[in-house]
N, C-alpha and C positions, 0 to 999 in steps of 0.2 A: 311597427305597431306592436303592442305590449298585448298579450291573449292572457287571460283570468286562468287558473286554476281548472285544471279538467281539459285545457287547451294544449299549449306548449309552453308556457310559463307565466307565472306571474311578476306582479313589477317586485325586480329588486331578485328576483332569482335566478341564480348562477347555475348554467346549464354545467352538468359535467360530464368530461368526455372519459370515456370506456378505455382504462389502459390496455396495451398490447401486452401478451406475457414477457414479452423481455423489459417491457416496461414495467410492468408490475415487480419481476424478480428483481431489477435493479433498486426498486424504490425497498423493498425489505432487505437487500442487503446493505443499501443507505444506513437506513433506521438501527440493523445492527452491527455497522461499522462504529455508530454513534454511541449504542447504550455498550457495548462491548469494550471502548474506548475509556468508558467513564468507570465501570465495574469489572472487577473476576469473574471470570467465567461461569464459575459456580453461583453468581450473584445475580443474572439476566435469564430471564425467565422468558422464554419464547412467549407467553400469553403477554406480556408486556409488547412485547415484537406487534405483533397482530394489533393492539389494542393502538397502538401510536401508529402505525401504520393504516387505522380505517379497514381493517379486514377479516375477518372470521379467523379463528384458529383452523378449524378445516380449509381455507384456501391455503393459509399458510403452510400447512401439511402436504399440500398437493405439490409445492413446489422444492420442498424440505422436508425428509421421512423423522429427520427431528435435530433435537438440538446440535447434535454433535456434526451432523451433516449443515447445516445450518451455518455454524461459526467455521468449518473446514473453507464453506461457499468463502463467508466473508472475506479469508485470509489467502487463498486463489483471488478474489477478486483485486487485492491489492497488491498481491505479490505479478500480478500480468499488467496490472497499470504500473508500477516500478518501472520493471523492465521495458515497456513501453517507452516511459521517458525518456530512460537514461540510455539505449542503445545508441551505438556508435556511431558517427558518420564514416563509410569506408573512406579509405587514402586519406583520412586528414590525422597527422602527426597528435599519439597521443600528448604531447604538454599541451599541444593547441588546442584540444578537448577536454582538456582537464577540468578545465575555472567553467567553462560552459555547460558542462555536462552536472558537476555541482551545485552549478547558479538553474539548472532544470530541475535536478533532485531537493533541491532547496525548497523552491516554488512546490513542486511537490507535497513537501511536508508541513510548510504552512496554509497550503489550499485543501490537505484534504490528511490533516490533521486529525481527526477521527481516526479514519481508515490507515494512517503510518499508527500510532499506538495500539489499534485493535488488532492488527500485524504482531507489533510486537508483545504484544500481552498473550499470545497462542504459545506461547515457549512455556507458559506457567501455567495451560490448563487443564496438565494434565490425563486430556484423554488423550491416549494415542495416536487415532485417525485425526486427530487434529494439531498435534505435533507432529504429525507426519507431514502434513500440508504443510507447519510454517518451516519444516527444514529443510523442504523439498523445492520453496520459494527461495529461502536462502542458496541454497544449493545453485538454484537458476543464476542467480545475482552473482554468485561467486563464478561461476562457467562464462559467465556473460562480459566479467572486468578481465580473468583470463584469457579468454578470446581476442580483446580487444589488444590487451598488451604486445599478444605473441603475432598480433598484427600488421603490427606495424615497426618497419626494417630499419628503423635508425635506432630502436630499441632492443628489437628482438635478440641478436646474439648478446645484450646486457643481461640478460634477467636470470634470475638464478634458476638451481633447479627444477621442475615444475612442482615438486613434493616440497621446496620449501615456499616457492612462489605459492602455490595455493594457500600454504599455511600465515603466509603475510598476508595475502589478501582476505584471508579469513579472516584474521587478527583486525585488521585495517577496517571490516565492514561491524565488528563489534564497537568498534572504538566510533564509528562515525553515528552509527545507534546511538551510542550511548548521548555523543554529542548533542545528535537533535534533538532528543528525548528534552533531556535536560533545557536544551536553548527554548522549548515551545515551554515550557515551565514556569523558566526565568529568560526571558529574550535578553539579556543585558549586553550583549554583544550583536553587532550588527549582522546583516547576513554573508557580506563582504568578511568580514572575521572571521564567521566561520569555515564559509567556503576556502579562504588561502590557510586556518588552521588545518581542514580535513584534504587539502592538496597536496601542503606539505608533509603531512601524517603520511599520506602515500608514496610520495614520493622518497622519503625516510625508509616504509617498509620495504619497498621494493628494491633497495638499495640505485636508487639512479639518481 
C-alpha cells in the first residue's frame, strides 16, 4: 500500500538507503578515480568531487583534509586492487601463471579503466605526497613480481642478479603500462595479443 506524502512515501518515490562510511568513502573515491582519469591533476576540483557525488564539500572534507590527500586515497586505492589481482598462486610454476595472471591484470584494466589511468596519471601531478603514493604502489608491484619469481625452484637458480633483476622487472612494468595505456585508447589488438606480447616482453627481460 502506497502512503501520501507526510507518510512514508508517495507514489513513484524512491526511498533511499543511508550509506555506510566505507560505503560512502568508496563511492568518492569512485567518482575521483573517474574525473582524475579524464583530467591533470591540477584540472579536478574537489568541489566538482562532491557536486557529482551528491554530497556537501564539508562531508567530503571529513573523509579527505583535501585535495592532495584525496587523490594520494585514489591512487592507494588502485594500487591495493592491483596487487590483489595479480598475486600469485603458491607452488604453481611461474610460465604456468604467466598468461593467467595477465589475462587477470587485463580484465583489470578494461573493467576499471578509470582507476588504471588515474594510477598512472599520479607520476605527473606533481605533488609529492602523491607521487610518493604512486611510487610506493609501483614499488609494491615490483616486490610482488620479485617475490614471485624467486619462488619458484625450477626458475630460481636462473634469474639474474637481484639489482639487475629488479631493474628488468622495473623496465618490464613501464613497458606493459605503457602497453595498456595505449591498447584502452586504441584496442586494435586483441586481449590475447596483448597478453602473449607483455609475456613474452617478460620473459625476454628476465633472461629465461
Amino acid at each position: 500500500m502506497t502512503r501520501e506524502r507526510g507518510g512514508v512515501s508517495a507514489p513513484g518515490e524512491r526511498t533511499r538507503r543511508r550509506l555506510s562510511t566505507q560505503e560512502r568513502r568508496e563511492q568518492l573515491l569512485a567518482v575521483g578515480a573517474r574525473l582524475f582519469a579524464q583530467a591533470p591533476y591540477g584540472d579536478v576540483w574537489i568541489e566538482e568531487v562532491a557536486e557529482i557525488a551528491g554530497v556537501s564539500r564539508g562531508l567530503l572534507y571529513h573523509y579527505f583534509p583535501n585535495k592532495r590527500d584525496f587523490f594520494a586515497a585514489v591512487v592507494q586505492r588502485e594500487s591495493q586492487r592491483m596487487l590483489r589481482l595479480t598475486a600469485a598462486e603458491p607452488g604453481i610454476p611461474v610460465h604456468d601463471q604467466l598468461g593467467t595472471g595477465l589475462d587477470t591484470f587485463l580484465e583489470y584494466v578494461t573493467t576499471h579503466a578509470h582507476g588504471f589511468r588515474a594510477f598512472h596519471r599520479a607520476e605527473a601531478a606533481g605533488d609529492p605526497a602523491v607521487r610518493a603514493a604512486y611510487q610506493e604502489g609501483l614499488a609494491a608491484h615490483e616486490e610482488q613480481i620479485m617475490a614471485t619469481l624467486a619462488a619458484d625452484p625450477d626458475i630460481a637458480d636462473r634469474l639474474p642478479a637481484p639489482d639487475v633483476l629488479r631493474l628488468a622487472v622495473r623496465g618490464w612494468l613501464a613497458f606493459l603500462v605503457a602497453v595498456c595505456l595505449d591498447w584502452l585508447d586504441a584496442p586494435d589488438l586483441t586481449r590475447e595479443q596483448v597478453r602473449d606480447l607483455c609475456a613474452r616482453a617478460l620473459v625476454g627481460a628476465i633472461g629465461l
